[in-house]
N, C-alpha and C positions, 0 to 999 in steps of 0.2 A: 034850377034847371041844369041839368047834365051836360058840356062843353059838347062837341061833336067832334071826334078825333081825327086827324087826317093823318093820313100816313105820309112818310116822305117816301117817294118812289124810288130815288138813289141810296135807299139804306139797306142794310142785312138786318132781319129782324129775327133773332133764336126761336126758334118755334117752341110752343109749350114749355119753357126757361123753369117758370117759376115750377110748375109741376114734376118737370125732371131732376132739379136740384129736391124737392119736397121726395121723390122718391131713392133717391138714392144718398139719403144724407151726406153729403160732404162734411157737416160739422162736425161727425165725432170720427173724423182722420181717417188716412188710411192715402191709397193710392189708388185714383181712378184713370180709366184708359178712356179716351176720348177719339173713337175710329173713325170719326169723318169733322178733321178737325177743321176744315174751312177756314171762317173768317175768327174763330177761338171765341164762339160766342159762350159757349157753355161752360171752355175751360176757363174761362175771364171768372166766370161765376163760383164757380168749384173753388176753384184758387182764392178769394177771397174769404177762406175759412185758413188760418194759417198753421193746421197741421196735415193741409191736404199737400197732396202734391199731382200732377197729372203728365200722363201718357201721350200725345196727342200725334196721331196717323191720322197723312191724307195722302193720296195718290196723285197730286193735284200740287206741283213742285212752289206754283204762285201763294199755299198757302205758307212757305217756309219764310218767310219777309214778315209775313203776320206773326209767326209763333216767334221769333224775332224780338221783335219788339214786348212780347208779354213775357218773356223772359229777362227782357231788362227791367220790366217791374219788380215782378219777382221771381229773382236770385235764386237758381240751384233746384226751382218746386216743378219746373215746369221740360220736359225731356221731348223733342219732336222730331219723329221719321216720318220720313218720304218715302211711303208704302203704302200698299195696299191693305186694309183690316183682312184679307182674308189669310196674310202671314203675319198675323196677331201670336200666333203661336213660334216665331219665330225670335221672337223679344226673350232678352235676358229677363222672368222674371222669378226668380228661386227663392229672393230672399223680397221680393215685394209682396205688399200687403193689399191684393185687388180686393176694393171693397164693392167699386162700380163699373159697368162698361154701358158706354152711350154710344146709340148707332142713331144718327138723322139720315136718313136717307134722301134730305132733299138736296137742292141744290142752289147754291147761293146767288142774290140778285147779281151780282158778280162775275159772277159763273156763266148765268143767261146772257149776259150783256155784252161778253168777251168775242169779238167778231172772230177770232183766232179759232176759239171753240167752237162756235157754228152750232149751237145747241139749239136757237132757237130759229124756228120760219121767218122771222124778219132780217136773220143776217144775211150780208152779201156774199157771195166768190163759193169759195170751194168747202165741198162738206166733208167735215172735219167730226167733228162729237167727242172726238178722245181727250179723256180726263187725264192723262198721264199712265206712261208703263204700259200702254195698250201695243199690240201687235197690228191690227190695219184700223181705218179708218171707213167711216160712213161713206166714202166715195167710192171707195172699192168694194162695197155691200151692195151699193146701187149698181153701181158699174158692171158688175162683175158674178156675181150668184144669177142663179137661174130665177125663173118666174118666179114659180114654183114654192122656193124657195123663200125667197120674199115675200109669199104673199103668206108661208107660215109664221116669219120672223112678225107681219104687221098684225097679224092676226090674233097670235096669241101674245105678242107682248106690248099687242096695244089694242086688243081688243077692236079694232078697225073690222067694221062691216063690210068695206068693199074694198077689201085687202087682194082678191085676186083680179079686181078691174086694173086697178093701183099697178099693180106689179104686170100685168098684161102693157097695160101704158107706158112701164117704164121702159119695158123688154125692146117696146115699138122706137119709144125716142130714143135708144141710146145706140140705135143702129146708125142714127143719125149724127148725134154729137153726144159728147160728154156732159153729164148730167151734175149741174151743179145745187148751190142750197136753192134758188131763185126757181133754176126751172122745173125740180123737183114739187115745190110748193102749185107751181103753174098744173103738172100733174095728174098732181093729187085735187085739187078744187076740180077741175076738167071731168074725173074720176067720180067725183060725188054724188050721189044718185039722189041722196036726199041733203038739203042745207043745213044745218044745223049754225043757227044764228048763235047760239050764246054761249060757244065755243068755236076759235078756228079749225077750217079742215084741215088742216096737217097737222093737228096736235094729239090725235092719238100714231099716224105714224113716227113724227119726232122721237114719240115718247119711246115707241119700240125699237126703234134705230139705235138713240143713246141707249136703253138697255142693252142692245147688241152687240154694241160696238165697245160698251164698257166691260160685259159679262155679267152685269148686273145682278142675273139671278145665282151663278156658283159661287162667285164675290160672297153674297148675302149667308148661301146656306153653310159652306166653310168659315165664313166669320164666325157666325150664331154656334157654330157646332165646337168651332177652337175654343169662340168665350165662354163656354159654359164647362170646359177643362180648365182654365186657369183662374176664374174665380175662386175667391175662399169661401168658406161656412160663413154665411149671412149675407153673403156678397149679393149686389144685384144687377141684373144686365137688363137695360131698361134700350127698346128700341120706337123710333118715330117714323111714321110711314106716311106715304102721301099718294098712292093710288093703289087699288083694289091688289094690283098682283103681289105687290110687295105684302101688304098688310095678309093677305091670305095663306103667305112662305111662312113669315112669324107665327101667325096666328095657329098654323100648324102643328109649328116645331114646339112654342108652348106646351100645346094641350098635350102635345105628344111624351115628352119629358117629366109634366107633371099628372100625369096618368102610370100606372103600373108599366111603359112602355120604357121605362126609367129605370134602366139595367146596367150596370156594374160587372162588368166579365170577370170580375175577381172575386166579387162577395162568393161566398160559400150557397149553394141553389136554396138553401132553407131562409138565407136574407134575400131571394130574390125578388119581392112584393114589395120592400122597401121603395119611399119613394125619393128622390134627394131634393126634387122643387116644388116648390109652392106657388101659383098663380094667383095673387090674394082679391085682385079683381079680375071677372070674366069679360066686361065689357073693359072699351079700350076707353082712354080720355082724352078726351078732344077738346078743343080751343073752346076758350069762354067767347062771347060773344064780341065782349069788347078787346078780348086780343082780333079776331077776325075782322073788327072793325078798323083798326089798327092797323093789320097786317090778312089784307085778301087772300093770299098769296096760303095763309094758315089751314084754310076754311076745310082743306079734305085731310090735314093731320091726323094722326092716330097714335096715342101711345099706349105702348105694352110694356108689363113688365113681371119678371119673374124673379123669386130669391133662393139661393140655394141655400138649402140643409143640413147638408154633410158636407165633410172638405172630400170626397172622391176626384179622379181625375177621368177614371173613361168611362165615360156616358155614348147610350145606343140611342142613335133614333134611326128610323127608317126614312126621312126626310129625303134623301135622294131617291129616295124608288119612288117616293109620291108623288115627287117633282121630273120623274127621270125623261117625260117627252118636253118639256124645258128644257132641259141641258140637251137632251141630242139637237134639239132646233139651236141653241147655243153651237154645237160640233159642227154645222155649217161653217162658220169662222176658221176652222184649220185649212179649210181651200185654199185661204187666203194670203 
């Protein structure tokens, strides 16, 4: 009979580990970029092949103590900025050999737990959400943007059904006092028209806020658009997602890429049918059952992955026009 797994709640668990190391070979070398290098769960693993070596960006200064220390493992393999992946394209790399780029998009138990950060509805005091390098904060989104506004920001980037009662309530209390994480959550429940037991109600607004507040969605589409310029031939940019909007940005830009929409402004117009990626699975991979058991937290993962063909560098997609009422609801944030 089969053990029954328990997770430990105080851990970072790599999401899909074994699957992203399996897609992106680290054994047979090269130099992979690791853009959301956290607690360096992937890089740990990467690294353990010893002709790899790894890139590792996070925006997020608490992970530089971490990449730290796996540098004193190992010596000279391992290179870590305190940046954002959407200035991926901003790295010295002329003479590197990009065989991989990993994007997880989630966020670490670490990360949630950080009362500082205020990511999540059980923390106390003032709402915060910014991961580092950001420009305002979740307090001044609340605070400060119209209704209106807010109830676009919950609506479409968290999907929230009663995003303009939400944002009507917020308008009402914050005539009153300064709206902090505590009474934000008070709210939003107050705000709910139907309960939804087996999820909390502030979890699809949290979710739009940190997107907001992070930029989450041009972050994303400038990342995917820079990595797929400095990969090489056979190179592959493997990404992990964890709710519908993200996974639907990827999911996009893939098909987009590896369809005839995968145009080179310099080929001559008689190669323009060429294609340069290949998407070798259509469906994404998802946690086995006993990673999910393992690790709850797994259960809405997605991973994609695409490999490039040719060493080209300018690749077209139309990705920002598909997404372009995301980003102007992101353009709210310059009021600020």
């Amino acid at each position: 009979m089969e053990a029954t797994i328990v997770s430990d709640k105080n851990k970072h668990y790599p999401v899909l580990l074994k699957e992203v190391i399996s897609v992106i070979s680290p054994q047979h070398g090269g130099t992979f970029i690791d853009c959301t290098f956290g607690q360096g769960g992937y890089s740990k693993e990467i690294l353990k092949f010893n002709n790899s070596k790894v890139i590792g960006l996070d925006r997020d200064i608490n992970s530089e103590s971490i990449a730290k220390k796996i540098q004193d493992k190992f010596p000279n393999r391992l290179l870590f900025k305190n940046s954002k992946f959407s200035k991926i394209n901003n790295l010295k790399l002329k003479d590197e050999d990009i065989k991989g780029i990993v994007f997880d998009l989630g966020y670490s138990f670490t990360q949630i737990k950080d009362e500082k950060k205020g990511l999540s509805f059980n923390s106390t005091g003032e709402l915060n959400m910014m991961m580092g390098q950001n420009e305002f904060s979740a307090s001044k989104v609340i605070n400060n943007l119209e209704a209106q506004e807010i109830e676009k920001i919950l609506k479409y980037f968290g999907d929230e059904s009663d995003a303009k009662l939400i944002a009507k309530n917020i308008a009402k209390e914050r005539k009153i006092k300064k709206i902090d994480t505590q009474s934000l959550v008070k709210i939003i429940e107050k705000s709910k028209r139907k309960k939804n037991y087996k999820i909390h109600s502030a979890t699809k607004s949290f979710q739009a806020l940190r997107i907001f507040v992070n930029k989450e969605i041009s972050e994303l589409i400038i990342g995917l658009m820079q990595s797929v310029k400095i990969l090489k031939k056979n190179g592959v940019l493997a990404v992990v997602t964890f709710h519908s909007l993200e996974d639907k940005i990827v999911k996009y830009f893939f098909k987009s890429i590896t369809e005839n929409k995968s145009i080179s402004r310099y080929e001559p117009k008689l190669e323009q049918k060429k294609i340069f990626f290949k998407m070798p699975l259509k469906k994404p991979i998802v946690p086995s059952n006993k990673e999910v058991q393992e690790n709850p937290t797994s259960r809405s993962a997605k991973l994609r992955y695409i490999i490039k063909q040719e060493d080209v560098y300018e690749i077209e997609s139309d990705i920002s026009d598909k997404f372009s009422d995301l980003l102007e609801i992101e353009n709210f944030g310059l009021k600020l």
